[in-house]
mmCIF file of the N, C-alpha and C atoms, coordinates in Angstrom:
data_MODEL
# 
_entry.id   MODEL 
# 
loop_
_atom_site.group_PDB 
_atom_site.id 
_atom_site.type_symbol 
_atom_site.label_atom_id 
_atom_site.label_alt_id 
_atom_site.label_comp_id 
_atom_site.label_asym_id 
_atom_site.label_entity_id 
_atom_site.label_seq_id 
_atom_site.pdbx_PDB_ins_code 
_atom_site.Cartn_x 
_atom_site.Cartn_y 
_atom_site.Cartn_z 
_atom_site.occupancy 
_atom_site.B_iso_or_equiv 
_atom_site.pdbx_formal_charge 
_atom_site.auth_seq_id 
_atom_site.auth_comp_id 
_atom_site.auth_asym_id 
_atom_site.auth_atom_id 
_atom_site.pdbx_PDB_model_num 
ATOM 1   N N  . UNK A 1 1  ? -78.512 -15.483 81.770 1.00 0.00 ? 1  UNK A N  1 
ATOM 2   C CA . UNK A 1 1  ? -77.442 -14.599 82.200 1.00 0.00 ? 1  UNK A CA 1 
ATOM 3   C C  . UNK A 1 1  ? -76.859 -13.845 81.025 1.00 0.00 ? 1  UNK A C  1 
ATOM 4   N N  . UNK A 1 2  ? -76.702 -12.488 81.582 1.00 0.00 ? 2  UNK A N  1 
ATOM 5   C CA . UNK A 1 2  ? -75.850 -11.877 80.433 1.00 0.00 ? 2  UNK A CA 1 
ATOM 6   C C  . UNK A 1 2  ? -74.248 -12.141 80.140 1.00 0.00 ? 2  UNK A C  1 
ATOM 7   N N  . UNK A 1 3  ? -73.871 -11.940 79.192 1.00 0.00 ? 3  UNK A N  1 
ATOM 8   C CA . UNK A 1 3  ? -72.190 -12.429 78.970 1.00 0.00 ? 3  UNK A CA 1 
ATOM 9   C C  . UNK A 1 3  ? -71.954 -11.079 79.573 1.00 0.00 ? 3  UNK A C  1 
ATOM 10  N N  . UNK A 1 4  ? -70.686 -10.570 80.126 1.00 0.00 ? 4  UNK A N  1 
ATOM 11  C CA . UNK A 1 4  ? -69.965 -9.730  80.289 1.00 0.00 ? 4  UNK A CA 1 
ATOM 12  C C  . UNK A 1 4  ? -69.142 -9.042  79.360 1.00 0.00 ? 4  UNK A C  1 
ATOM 13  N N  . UNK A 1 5  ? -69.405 -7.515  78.382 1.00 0.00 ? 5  UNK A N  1 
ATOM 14  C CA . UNK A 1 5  ? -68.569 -7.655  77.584 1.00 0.00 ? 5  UNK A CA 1 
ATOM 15  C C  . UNK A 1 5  ? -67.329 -6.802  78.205 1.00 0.00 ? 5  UNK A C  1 
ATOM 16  N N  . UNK A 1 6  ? -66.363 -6.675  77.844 1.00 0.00 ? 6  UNK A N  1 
ATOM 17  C CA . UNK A 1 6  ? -65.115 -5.695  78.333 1.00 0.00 ? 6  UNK A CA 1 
ATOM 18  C C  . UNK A 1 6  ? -65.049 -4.295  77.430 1.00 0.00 ? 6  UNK A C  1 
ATOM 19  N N  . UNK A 1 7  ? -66.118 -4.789  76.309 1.00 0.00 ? 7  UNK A N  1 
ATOM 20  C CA . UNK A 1 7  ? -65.464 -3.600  74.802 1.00 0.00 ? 7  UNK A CA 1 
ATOM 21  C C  . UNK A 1 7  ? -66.522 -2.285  75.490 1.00 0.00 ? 7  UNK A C  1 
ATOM 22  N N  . UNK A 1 8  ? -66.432 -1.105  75.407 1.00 0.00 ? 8  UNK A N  1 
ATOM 23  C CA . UNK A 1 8  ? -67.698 -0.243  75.181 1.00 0.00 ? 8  UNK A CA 1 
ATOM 24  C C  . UNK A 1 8  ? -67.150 0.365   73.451 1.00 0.00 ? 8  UNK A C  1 
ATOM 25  N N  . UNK A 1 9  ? -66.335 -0.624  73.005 1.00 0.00 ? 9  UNK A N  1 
ATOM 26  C CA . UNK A 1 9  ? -66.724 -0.473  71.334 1.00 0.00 ? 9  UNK A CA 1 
ATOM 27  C C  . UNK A 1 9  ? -67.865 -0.293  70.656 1.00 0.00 ? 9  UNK A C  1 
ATOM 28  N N  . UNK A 1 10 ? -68.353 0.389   69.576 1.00 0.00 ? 10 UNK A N  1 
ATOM 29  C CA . UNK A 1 10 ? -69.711 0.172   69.004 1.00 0.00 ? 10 UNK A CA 1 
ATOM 30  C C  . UNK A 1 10 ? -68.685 -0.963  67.786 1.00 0.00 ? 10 UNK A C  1 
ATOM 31  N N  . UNK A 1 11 ? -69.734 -1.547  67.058 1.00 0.00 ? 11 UNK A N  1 
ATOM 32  C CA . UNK A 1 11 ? -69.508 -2.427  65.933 1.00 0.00 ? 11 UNK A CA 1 
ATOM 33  C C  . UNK A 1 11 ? -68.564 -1.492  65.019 1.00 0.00 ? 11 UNK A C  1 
ATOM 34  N N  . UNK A 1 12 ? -68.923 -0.159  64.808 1.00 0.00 ? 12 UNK A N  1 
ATOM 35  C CA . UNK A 1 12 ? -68.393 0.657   63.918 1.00 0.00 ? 12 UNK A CA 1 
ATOM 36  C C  . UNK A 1 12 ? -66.860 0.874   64.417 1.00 0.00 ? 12 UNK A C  1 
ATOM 37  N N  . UNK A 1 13 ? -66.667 0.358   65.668 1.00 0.00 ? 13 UNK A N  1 
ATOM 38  C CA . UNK A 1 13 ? -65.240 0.972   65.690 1.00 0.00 ? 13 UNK A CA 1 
ATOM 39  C C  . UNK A 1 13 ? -65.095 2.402   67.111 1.00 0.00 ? 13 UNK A C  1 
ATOM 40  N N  . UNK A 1 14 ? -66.367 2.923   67.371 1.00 0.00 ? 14 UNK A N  1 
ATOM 41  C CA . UNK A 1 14 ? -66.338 4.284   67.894 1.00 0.00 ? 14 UNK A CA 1 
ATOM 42  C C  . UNK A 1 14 ? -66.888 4.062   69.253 1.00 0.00 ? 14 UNK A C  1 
ATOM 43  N N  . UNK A 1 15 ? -66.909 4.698   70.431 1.00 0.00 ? 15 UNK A N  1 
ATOM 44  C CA . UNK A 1 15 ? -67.087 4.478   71.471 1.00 0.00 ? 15 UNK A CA 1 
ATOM 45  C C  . UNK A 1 15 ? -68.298 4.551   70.999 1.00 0.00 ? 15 UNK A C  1 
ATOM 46  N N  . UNK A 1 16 ? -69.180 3.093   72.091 1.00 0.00 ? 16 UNK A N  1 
ATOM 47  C CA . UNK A 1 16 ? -70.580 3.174   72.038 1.00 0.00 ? 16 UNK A CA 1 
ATOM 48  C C  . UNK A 1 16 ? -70.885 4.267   73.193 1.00 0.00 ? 16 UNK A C  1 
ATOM 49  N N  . UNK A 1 17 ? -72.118 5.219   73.252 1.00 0.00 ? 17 UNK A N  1 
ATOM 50  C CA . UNK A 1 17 ? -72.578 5.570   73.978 1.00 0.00 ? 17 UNK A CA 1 
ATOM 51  C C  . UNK A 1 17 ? -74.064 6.294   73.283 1.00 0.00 ? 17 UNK A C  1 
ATOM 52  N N  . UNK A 1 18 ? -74.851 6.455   73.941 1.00 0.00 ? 18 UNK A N  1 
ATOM 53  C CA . UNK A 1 18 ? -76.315 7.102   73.623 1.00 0.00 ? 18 UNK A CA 1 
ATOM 54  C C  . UNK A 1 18 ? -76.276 7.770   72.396 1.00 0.00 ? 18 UNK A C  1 
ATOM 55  N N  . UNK A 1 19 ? -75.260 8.767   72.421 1.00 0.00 ? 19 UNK A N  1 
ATOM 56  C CA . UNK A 1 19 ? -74.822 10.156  71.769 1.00 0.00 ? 19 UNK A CA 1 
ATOM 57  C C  . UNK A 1 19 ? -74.666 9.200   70.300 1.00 0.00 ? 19 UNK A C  1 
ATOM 58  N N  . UNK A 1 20 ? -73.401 8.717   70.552 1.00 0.00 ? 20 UNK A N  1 
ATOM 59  C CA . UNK A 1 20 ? -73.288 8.240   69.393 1.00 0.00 ? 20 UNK A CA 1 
ATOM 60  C C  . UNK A 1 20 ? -74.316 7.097   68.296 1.00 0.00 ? 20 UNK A C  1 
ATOM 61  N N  . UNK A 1 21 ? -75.081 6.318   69.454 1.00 0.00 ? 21 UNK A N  1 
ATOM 62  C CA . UNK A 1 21 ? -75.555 5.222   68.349 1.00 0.00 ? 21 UNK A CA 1 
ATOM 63  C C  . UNK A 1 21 ? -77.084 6.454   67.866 1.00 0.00 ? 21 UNK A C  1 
ATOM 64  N N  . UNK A 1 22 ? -77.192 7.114   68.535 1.00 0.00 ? 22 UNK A N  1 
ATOM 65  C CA . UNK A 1 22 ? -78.741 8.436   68.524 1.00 0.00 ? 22 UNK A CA 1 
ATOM 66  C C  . UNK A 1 22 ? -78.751 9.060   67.095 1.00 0.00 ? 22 UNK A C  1 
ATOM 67  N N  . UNK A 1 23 ? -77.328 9.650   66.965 1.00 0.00 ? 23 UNK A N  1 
ATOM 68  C CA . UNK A 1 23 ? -76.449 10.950  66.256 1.00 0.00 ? 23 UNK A CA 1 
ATOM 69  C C  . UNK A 1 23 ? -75.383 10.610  65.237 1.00 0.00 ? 23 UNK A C  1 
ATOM 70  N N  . UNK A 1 24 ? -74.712 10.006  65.659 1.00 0.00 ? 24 UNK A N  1 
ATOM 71  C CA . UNK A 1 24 ? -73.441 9.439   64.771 1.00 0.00 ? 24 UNK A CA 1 
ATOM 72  C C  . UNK A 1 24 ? -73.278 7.860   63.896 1.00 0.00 ? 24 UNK A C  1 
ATOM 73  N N  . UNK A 1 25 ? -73.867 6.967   65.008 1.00 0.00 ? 25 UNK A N  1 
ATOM 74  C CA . UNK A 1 25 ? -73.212 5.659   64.334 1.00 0.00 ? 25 UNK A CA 1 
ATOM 75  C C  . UNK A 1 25 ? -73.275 5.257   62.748 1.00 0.00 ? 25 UNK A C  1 
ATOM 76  N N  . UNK A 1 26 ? -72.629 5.143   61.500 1.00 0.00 ? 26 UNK A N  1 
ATOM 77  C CA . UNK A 1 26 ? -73.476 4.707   60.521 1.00 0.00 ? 26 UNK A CA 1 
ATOM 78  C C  . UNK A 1 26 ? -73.331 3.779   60.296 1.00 0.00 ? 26 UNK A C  1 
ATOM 79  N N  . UNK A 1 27 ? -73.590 2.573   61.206 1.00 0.00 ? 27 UNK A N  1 
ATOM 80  C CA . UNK A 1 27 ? -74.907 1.416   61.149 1.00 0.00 ? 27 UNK A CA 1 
ATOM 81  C C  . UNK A 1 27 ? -76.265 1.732   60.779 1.00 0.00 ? 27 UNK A C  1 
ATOM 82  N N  . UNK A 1 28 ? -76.416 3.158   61.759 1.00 0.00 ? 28 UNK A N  1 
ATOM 83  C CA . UNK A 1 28 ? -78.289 3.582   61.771 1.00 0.00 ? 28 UNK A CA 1 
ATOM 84  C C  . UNK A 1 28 ? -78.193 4.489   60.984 1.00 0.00 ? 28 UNK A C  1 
ATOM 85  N N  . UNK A 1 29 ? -77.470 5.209   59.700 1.00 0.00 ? 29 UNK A N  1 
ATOM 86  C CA . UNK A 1 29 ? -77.580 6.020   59.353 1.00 0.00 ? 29 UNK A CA 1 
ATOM 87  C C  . UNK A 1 29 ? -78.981 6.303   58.368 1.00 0.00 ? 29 UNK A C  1 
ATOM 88  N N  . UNK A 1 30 ? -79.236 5.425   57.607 1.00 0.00 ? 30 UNK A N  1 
ATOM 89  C CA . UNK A 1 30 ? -80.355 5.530   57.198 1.00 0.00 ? 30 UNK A CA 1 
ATOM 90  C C  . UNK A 1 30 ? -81.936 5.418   58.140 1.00 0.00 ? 30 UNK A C  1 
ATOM 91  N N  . UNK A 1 31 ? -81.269 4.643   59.329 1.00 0.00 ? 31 UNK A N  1 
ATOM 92  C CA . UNK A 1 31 ? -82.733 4.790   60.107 1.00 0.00 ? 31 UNK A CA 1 
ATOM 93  C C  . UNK A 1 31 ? -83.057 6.522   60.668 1.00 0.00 ? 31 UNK A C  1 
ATOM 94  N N  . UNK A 1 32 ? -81.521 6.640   60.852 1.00 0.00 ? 32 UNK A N  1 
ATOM 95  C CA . UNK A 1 32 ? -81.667 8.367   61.142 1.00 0.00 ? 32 UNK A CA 1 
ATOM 96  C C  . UNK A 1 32 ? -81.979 9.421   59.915 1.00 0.00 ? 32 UNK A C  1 
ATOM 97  N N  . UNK A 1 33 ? -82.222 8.935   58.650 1.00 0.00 ? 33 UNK A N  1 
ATOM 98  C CA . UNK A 1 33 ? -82.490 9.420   57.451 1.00 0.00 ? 33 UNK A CA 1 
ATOM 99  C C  . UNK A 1 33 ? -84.040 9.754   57.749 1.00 0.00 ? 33 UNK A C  1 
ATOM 100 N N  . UNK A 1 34 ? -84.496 8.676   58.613 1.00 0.00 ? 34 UNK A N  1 
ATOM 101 C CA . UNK A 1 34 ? -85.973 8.523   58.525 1.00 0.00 ? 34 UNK A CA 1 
ATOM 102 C C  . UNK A 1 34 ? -86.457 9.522   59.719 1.00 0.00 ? 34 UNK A C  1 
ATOM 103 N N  . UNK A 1 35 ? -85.570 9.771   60.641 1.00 0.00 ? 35 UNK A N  1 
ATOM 104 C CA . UNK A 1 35 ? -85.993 9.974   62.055 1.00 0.00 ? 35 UNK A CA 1 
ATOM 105 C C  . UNK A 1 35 ? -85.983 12.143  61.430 1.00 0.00 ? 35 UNK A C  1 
ATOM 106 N N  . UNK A 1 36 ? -85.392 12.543  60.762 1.00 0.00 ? 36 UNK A N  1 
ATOM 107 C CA . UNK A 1 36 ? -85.038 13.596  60.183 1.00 0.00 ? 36 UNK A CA 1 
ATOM 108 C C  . UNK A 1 36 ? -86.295 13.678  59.585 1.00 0.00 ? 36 UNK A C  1 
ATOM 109 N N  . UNK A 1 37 ? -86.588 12.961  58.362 1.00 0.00 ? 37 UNK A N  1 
ATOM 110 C CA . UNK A 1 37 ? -87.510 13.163  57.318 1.00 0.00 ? 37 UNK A CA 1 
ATOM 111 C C  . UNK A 1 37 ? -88.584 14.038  58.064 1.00 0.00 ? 37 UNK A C  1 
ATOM 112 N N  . UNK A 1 38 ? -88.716 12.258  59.596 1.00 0.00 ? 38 UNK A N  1 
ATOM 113 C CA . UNK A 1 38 ? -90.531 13.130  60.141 1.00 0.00 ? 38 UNK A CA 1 
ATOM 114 C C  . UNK A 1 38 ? -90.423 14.150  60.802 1.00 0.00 ? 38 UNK A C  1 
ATOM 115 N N  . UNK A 1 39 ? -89.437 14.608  61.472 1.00 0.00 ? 39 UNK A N  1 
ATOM 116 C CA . UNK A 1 39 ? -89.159 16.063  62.224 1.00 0.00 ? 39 UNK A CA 1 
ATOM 117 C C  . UNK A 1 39 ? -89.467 16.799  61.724 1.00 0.00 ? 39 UNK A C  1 
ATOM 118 N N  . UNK A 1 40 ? -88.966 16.796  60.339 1.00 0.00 ? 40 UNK A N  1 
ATOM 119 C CA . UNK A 1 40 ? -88.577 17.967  59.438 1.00 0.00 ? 40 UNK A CA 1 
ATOM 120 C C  . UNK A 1 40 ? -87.443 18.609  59.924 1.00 0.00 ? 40 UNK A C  1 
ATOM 121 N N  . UNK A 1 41 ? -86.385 18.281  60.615 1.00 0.00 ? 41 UNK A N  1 
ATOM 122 C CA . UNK A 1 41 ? -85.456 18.671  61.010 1.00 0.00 ? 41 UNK A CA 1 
ATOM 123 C C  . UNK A 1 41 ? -83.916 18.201  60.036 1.00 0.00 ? 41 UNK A C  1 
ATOM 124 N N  . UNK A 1 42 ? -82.926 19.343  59.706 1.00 0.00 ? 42 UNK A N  1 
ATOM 125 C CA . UNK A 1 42 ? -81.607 18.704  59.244 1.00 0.00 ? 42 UNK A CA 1 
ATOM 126 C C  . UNK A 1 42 ? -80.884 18.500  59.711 1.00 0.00 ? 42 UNK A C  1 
ATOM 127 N N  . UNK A 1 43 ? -80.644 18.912  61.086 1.00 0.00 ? 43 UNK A N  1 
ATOM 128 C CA . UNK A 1 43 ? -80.227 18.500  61.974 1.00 0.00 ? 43 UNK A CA 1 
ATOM 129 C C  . UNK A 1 43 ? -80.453 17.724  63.557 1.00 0.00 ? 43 UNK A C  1 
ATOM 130 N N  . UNK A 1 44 ? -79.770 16.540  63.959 1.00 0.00 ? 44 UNK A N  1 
ATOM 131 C CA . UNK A 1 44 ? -80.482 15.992  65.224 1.00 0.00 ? 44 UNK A CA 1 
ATOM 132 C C  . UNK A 1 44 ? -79.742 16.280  66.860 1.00 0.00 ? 44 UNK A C  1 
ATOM 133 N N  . UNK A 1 45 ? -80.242 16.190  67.329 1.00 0.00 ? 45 UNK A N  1 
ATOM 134 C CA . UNK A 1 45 ? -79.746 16.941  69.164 1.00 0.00 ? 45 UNK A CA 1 
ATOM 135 C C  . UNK A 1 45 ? -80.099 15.575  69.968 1.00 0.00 ? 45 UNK A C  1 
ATOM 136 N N  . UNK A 1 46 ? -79.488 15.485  71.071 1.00 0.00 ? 46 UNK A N  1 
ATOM 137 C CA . UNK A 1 46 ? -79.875 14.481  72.432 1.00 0.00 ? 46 UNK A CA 1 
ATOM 138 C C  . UNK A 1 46 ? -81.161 15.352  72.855 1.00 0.00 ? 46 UNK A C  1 
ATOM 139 N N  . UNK A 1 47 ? -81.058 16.669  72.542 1.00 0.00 ? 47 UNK A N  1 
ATOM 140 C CA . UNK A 1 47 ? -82.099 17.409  72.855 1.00 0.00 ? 47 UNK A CA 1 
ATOM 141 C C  . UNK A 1 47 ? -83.334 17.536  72.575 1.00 0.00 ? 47 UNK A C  1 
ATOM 142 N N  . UNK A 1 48 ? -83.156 17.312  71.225 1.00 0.00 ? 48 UNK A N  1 
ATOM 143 C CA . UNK A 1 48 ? -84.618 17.160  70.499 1.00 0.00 ? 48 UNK A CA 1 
ATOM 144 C C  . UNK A 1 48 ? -84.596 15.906  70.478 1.00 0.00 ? 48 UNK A C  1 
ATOM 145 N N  . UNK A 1 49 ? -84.269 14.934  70.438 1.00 0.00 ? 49 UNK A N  1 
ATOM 146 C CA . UNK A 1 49 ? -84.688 13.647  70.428 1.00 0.00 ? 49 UNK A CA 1 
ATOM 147 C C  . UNK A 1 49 ? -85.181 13.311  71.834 1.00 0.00 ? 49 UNK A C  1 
ATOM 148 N N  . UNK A 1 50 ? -84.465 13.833  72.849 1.00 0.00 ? 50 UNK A N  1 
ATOM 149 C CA . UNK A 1 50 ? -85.122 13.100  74.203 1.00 0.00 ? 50 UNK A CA 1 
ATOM 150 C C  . UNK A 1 50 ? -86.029 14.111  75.145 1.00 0.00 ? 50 UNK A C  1 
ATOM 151 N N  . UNK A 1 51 ? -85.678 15.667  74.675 1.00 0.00 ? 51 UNK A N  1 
ATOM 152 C CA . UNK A 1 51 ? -86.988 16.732  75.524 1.00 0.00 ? 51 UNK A CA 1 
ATOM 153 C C  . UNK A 1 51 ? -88.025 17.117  74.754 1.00 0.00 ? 51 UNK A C  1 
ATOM 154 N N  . UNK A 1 52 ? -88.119 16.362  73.613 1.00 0.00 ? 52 UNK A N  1 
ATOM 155 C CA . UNK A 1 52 ? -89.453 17.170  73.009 1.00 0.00 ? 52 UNK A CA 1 
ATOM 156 C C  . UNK A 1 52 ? -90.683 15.627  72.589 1.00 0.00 ? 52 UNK A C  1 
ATOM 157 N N  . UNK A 1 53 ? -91.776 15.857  73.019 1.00 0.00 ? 53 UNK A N  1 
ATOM 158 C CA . UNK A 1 53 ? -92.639 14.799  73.049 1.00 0.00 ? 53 UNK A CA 1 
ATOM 159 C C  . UNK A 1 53 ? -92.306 14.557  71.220 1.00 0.00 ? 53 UNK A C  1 
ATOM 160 N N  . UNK A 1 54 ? -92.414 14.947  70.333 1.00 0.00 ? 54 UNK A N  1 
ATOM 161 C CA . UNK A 1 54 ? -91.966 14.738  69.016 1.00 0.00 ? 54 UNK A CA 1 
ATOM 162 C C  . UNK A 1 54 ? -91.073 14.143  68.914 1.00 0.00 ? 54 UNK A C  1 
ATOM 163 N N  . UNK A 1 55 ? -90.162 14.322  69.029 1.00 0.00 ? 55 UNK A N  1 
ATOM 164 C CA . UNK A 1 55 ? -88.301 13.823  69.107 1.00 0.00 ? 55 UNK A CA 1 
ATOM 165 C C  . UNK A 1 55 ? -88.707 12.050  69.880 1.00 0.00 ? 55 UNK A C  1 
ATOM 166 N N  . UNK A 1 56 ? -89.776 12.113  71.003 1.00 0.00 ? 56 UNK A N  1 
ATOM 167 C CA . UNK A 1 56 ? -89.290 11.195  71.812 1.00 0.00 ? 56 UNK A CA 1 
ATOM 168 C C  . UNK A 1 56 ? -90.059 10.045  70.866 1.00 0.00 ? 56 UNK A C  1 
ATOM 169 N N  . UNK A 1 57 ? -91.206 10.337  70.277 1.00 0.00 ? 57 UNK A N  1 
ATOM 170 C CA . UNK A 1 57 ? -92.018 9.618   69.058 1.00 0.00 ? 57 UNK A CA 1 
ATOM 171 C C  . UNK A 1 57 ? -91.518 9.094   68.301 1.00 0.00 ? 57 UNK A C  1 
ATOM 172 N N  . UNK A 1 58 ? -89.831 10.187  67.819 1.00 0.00 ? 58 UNK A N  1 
ATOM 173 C CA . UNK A 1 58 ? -89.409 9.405   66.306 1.00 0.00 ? 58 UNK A CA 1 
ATOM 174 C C  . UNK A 1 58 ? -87.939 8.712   66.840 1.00 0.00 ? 58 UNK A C  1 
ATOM 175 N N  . UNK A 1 59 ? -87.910 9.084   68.577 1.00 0.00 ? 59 UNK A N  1 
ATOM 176 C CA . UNK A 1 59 ? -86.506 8.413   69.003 1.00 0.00 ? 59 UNK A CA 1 
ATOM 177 C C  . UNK A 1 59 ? -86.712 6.721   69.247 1.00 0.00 ? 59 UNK A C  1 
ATOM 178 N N  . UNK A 1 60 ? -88.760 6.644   69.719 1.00 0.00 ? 60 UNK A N  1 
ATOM 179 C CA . UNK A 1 60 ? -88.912 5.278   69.939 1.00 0.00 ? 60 UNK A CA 1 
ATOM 180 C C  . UNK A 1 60 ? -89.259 4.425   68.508 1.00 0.00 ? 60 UNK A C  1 
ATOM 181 N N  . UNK A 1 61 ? -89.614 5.010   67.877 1.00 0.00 ? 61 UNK A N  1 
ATOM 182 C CA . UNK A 1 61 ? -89.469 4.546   66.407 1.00 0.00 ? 61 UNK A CA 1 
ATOM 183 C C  . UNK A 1 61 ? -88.379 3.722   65.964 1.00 0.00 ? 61 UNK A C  1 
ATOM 184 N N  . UNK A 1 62 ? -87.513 4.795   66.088 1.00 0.00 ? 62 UNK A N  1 
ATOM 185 C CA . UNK A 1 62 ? -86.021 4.289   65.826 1.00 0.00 ? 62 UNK A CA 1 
ATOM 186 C C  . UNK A 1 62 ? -85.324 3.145   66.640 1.00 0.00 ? 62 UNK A C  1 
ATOM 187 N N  . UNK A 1 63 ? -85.492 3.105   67.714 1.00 0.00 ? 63 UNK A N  1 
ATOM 188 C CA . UNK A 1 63 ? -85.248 2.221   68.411 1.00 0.00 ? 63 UNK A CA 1 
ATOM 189 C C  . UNK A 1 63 ? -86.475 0.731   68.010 1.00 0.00 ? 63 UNK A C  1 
ATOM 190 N N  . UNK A 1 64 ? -87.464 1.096   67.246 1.00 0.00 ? 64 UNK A N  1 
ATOM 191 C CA . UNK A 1 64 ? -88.516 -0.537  67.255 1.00 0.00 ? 64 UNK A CA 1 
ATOM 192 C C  . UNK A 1 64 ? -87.308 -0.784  65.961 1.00 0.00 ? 64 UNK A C  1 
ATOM 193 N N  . UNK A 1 65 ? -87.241 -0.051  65.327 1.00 0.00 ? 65 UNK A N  1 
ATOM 194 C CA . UNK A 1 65 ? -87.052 -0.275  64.190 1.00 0.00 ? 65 UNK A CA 1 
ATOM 195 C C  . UNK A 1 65 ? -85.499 -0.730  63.710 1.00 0.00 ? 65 UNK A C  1 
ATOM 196 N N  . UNK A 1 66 ? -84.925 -0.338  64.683 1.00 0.00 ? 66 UNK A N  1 
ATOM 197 C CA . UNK A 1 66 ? -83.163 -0.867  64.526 1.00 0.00 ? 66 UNK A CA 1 
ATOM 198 C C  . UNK A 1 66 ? -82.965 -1.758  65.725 1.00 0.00 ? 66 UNK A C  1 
ATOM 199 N N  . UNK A 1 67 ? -83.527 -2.081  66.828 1.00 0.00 ? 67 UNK A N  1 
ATOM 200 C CA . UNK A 1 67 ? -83.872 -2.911  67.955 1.00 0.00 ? 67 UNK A CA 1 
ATOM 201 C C  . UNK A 1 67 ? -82.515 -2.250  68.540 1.00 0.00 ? 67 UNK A C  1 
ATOM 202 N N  . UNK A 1 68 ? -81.666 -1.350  68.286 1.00 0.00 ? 68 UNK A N  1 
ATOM 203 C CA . UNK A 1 68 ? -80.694 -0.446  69.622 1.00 0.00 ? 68 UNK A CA 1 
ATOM 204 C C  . UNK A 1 68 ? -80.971 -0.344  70.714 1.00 0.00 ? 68 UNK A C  1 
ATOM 205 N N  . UNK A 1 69 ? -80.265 -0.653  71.767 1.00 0.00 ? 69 UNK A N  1 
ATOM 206 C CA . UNK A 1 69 ? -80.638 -1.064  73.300 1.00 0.00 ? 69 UNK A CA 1 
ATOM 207 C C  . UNK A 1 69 ? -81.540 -1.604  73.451 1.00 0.00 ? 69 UNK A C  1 
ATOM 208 N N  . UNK A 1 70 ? -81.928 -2.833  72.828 1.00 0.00 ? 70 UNK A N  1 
ATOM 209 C CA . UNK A 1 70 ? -82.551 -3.606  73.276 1.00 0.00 ? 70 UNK A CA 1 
ATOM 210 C C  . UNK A 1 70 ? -82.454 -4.748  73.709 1.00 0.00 ? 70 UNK A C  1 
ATOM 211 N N  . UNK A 1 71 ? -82.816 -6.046  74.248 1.00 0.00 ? 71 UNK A N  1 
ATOM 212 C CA . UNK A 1 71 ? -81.936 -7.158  75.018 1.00 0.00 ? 71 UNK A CA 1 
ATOM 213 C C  . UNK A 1 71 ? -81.731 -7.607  73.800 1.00 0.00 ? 71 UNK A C  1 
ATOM 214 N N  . UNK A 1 72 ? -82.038 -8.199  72.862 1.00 0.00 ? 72 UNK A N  1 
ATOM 215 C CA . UNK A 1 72 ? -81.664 -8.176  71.210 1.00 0.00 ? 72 UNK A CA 1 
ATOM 216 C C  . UNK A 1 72 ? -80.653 -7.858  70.882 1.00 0.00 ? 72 UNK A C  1 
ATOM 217 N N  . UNK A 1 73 ? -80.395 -6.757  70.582 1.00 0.00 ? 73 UNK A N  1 
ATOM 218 C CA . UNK A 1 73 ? -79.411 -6.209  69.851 1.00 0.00 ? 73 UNK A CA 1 
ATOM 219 C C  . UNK A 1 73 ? -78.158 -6.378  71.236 1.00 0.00 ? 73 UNK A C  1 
ATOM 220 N N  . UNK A 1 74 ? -78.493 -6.104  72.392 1.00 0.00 ? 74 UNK A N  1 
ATOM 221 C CA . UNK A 1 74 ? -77.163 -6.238  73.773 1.00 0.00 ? 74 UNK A CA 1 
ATOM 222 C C  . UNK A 1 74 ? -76.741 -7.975  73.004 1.00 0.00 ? 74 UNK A C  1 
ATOM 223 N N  . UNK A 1 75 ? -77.788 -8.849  73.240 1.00 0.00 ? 75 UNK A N  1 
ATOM 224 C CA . UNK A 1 75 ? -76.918 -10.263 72.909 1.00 0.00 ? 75 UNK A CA 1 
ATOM 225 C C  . UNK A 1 75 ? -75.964 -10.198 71.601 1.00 0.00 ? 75 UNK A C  1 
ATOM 226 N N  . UNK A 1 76 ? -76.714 -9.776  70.369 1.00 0.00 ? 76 UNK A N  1 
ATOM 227 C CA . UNK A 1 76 ? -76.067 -9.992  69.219 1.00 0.00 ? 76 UNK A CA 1 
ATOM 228 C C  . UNK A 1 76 ? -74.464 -9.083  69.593 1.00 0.00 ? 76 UNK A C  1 
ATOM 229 N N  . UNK A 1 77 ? -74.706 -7.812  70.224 1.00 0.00 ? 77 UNK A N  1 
ATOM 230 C CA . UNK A 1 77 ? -73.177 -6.920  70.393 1.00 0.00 ? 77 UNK A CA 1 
ATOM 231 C C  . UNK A 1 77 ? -72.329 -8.089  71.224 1.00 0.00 ? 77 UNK A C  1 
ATOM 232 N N  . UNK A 1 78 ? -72.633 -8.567  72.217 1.00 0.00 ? 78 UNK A N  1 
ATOM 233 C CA . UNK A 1 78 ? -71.769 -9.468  72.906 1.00 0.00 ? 78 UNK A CA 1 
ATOM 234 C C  . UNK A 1 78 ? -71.258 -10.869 72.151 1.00 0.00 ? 78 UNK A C  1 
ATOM 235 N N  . UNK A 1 79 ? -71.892 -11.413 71.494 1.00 0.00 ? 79 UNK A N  1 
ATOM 236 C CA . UNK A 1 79 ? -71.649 -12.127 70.481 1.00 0.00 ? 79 UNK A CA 1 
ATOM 237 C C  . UNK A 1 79 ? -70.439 -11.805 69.546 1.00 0.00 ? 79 UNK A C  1 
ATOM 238 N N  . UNK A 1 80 ? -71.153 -10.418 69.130 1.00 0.00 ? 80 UNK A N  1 
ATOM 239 C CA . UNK A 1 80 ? -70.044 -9.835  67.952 1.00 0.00 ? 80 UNK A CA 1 
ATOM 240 C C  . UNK A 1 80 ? -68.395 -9.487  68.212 1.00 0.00 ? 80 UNK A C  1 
ATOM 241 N N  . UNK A 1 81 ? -68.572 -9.455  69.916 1.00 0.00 ? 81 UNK A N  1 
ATOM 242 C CA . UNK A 1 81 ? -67.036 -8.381  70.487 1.00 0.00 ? 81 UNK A CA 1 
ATOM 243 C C  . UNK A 1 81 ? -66.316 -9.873  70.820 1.00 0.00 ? 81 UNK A C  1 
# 
C-alpha cells in the first residue's frame, strides 16, 4: 500500500508538479545539465521534452537516471514529508 501524502511539496520547498521537477527543480539540476547538452538546446519546454521524439529520448533518460516519478522515488518523497 501506498502511504498517503497531504504535501504536493517538492523536497526543494516548491510545488511539485511535472513542470517543475522537468524544468525547474534543483535537485535535477545537473541531470538537466545533461538533458540540454544532448539536445543541443539552452533552453528546455514541456514542449520539447514531451512532443518531440528527441526531447522524449532525453526526457526518459532523465527520468532512468534520477528515478523521478517513479514508485522509488514516490516511496522515498513520502518518507521524506
Amino acid at each position: 500500500r501506498y502511504k498517503k501524502t497531504e504535501s504536493s511539496k517538492c523536497s526543494c520547498g516548491y510545488t511539485q508538479t511535472p513542470q517543475h521537477l522537468l524544468l525547474s527543480c534543483r535537485n535535477y539540476r545537473e541531470a538537466r545539465k545533461k538533458i540540454k547538452s544532448s539536445l543541443q538546446e539552452t533552453r528546455l519546454t514541456m514542449s520539447l521534452l514531451l512532443d518531440t521524439n528527441r526531447g522524449i529520448q532525453a526526457t526518459l533518460a532523465f527520468i532512468q537516471e534520477t528515478k523521478v516519478g517513479t514508485r522509488k522515488w514516490y516511496l522515498q518523497q513520502t518518507t521524506d514529508n
